[in-house]
C-alpha positions as protocol buffer text, in pm:
chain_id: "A"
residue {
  index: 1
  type: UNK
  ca { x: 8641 y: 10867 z: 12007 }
}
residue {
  index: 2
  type: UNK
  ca { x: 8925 y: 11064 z: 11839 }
}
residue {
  index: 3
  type: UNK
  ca { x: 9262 y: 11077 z: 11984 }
}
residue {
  index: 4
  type: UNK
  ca { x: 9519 y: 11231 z: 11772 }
}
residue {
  index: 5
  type: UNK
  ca { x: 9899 y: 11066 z: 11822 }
}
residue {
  index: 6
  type: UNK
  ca { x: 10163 y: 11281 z: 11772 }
}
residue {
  index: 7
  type: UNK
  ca { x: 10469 y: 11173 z: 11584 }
}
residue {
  index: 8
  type: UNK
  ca { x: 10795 y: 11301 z: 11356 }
}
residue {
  index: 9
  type: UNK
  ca { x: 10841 y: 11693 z: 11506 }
}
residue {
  index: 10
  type: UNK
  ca { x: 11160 y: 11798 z: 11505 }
}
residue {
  index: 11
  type: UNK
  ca { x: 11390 y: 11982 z: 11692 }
}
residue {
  index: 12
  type: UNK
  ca { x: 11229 y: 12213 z: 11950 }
}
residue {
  index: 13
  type: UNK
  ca { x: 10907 y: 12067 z: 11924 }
}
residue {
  index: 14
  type: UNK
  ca { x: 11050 y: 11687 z: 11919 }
}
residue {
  index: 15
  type: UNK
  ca { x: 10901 y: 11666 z: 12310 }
}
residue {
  index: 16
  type: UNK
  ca { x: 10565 y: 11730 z: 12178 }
}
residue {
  index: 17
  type: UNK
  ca { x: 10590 y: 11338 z: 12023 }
}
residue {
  index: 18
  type: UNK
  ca { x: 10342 y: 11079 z: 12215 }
}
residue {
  index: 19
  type: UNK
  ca { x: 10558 y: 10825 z: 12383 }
}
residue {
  index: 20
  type: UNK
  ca { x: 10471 y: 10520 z: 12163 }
}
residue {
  index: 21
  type: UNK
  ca { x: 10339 y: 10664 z: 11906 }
}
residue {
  index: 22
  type: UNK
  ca { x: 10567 y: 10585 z: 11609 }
}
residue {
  index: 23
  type: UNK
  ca { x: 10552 y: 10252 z: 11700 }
}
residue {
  index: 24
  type: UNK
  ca { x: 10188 y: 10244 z: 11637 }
}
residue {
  index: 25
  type: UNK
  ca { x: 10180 y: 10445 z: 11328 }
}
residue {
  index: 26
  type: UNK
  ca { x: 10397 y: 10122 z: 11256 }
}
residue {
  index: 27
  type: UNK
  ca { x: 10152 y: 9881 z: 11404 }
}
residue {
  index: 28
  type: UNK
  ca { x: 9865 y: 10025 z: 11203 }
}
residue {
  index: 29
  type: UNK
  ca { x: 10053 y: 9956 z: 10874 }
}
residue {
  index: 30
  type: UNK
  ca { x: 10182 y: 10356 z: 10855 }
}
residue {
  index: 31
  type: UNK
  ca { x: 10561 y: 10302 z: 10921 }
}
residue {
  index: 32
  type: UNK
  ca { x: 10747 y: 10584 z: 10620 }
}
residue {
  index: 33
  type: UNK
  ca { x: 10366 y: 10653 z: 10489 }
}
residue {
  index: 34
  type: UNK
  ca { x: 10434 y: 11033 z: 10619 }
}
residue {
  index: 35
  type: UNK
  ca { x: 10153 y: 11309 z: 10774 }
}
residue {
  index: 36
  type: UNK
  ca { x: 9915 y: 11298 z: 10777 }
}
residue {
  index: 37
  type: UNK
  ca { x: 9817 y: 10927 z: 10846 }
}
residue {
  index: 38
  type: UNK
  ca { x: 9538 y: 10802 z: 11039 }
}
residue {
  index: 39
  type: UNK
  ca { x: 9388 y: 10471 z: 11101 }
}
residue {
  index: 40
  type: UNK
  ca { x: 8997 y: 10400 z: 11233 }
}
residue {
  index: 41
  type: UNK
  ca { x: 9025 y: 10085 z: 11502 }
}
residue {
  index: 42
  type: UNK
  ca { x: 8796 y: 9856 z: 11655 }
}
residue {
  index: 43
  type: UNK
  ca { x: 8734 y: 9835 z: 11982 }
}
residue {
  index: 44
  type: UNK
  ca { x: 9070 y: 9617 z: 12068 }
}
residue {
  index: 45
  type: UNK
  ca { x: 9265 y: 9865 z: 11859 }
}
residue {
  index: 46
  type: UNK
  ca { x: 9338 y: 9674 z: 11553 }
}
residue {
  index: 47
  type: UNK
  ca { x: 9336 y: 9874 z: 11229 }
}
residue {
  index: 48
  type: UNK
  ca { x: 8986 y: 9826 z: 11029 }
}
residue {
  index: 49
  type: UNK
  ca { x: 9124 y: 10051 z: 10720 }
}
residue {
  index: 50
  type: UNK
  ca { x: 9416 y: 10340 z: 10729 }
}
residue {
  index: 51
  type: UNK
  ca { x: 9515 y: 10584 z: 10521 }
}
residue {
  index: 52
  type: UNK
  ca { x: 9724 y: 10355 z: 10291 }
}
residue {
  index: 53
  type: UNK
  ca { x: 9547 y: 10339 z: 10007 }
}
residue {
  index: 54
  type: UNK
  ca { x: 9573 y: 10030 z: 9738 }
}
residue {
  index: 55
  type: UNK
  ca { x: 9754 y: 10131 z: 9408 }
}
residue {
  index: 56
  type: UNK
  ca { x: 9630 y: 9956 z: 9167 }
}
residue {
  index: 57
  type: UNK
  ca { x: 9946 y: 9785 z: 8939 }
}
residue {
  index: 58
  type: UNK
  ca { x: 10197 y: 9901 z: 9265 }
}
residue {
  index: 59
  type: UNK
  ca { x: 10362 y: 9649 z: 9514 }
}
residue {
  index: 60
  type: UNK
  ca { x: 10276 y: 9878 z: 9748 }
}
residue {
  index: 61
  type: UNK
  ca { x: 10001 y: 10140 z: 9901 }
}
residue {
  index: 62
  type: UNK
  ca { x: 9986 y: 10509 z: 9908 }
}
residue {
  index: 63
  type: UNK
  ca { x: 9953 y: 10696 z: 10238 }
}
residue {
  index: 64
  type: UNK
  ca { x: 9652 y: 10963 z: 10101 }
}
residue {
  index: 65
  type: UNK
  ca { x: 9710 y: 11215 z: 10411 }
}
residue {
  index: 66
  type: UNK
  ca { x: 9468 y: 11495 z: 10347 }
}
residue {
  index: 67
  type: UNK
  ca { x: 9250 y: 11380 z: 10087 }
}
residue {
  index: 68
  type: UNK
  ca { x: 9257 y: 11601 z: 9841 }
}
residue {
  index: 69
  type: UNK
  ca { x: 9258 y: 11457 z: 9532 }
}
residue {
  index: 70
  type: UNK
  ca { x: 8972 y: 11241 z: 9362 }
}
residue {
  index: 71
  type: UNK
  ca { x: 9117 y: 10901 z: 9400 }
}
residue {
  index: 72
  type: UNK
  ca { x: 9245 y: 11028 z: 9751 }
}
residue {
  index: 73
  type: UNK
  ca { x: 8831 y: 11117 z: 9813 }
}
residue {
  index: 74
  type: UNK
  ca { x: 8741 y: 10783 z: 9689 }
}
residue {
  index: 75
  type: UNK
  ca { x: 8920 y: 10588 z: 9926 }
}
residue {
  index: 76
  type: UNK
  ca { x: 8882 y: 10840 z: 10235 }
}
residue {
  index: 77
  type: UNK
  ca { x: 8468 y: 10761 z: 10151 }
}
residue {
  index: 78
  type: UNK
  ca { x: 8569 y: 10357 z: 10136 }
}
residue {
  index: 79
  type: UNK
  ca { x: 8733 y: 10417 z: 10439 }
}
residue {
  index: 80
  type: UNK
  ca { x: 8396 y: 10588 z: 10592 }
}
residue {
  index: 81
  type: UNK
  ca { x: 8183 y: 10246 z: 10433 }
}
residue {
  index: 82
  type: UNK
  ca { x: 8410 y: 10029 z: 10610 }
}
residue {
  index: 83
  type: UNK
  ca { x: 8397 y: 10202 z: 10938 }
}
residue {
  index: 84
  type: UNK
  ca { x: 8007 y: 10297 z: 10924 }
}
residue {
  index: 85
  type: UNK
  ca { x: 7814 y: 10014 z: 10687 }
}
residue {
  index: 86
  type: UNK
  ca { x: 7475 y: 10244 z: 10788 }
}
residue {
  index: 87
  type: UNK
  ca { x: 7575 y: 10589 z: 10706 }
}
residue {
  index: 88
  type: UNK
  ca { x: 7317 y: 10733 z: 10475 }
}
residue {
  index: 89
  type: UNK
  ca { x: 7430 y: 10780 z: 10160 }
}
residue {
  index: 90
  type: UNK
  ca { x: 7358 y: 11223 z: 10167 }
}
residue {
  index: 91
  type: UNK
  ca { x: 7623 y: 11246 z: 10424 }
}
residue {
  index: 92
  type: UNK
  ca { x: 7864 y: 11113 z: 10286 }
}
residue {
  index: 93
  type: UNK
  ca { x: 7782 y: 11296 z: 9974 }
}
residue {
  index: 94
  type: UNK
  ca { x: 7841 y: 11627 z: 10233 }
}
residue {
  index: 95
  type: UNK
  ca { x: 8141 y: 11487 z: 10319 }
}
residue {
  index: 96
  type: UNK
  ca { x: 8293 y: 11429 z: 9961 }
}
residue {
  index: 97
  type: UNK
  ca { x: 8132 y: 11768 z: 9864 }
}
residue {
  index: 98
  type: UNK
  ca { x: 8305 y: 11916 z: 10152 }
}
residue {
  index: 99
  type: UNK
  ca { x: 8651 y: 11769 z: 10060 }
}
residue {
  index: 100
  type: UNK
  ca { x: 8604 y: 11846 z: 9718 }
}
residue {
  index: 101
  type: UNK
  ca { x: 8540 y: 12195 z: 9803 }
}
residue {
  index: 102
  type: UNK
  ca { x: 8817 y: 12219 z: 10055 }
}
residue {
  index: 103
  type: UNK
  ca { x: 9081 y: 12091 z: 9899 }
}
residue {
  index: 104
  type: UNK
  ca { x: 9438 y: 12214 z: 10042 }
}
């Protein structure tokens, strides 16, 4: 299931903000990591991987957002491994070909 949270709008769209929801940006390890940030959770709700991508050499991780760029890819697909162990290996090659292609 994919529910998007809504979080950090400003001014006259500040009511469009989920209740909550910065809190569990928090929760999931995303507290300052900016937009976009997303998390994939069990089935309690606890963060399996986020967005926050390990630097290697830095104290801390790197919120990837949109992955655009080829490290960014790399962990978005580690992400996917995580998430789905059984995922065929030619989808996610669509899906980094994809996000290669469509790069914003």
């Amino acid at each position: 299931m994919l529910v998007h949270v809504v979080v950090q709008e400003h001014g006259e769209k500040a009511s469009l903000d989920n209740p909550g929801g910065e809190e569990l940006m928090a929760q999931w390890g995303g507290k300052d990591a900016g937009l976009p940030f997303f998390a994939f959770l069990d089935s309690h709700g606890t963060a399996m991987v986020t967005s926050m991508r390990p630097n290697a050499g830095k104290p801390a991780s790197a919120n990837i957002g949109y992955p655009a760029q080829p490290e960014e890819i790399a962990w978005f697909l580690q992400m996917l491994e995580k998430v789905v162990p059984g995922m065929p290996t030619g989808e996610s090659s669509v899906i980094e070909q994809w996000l290669k292609k469509n790069n914003h």
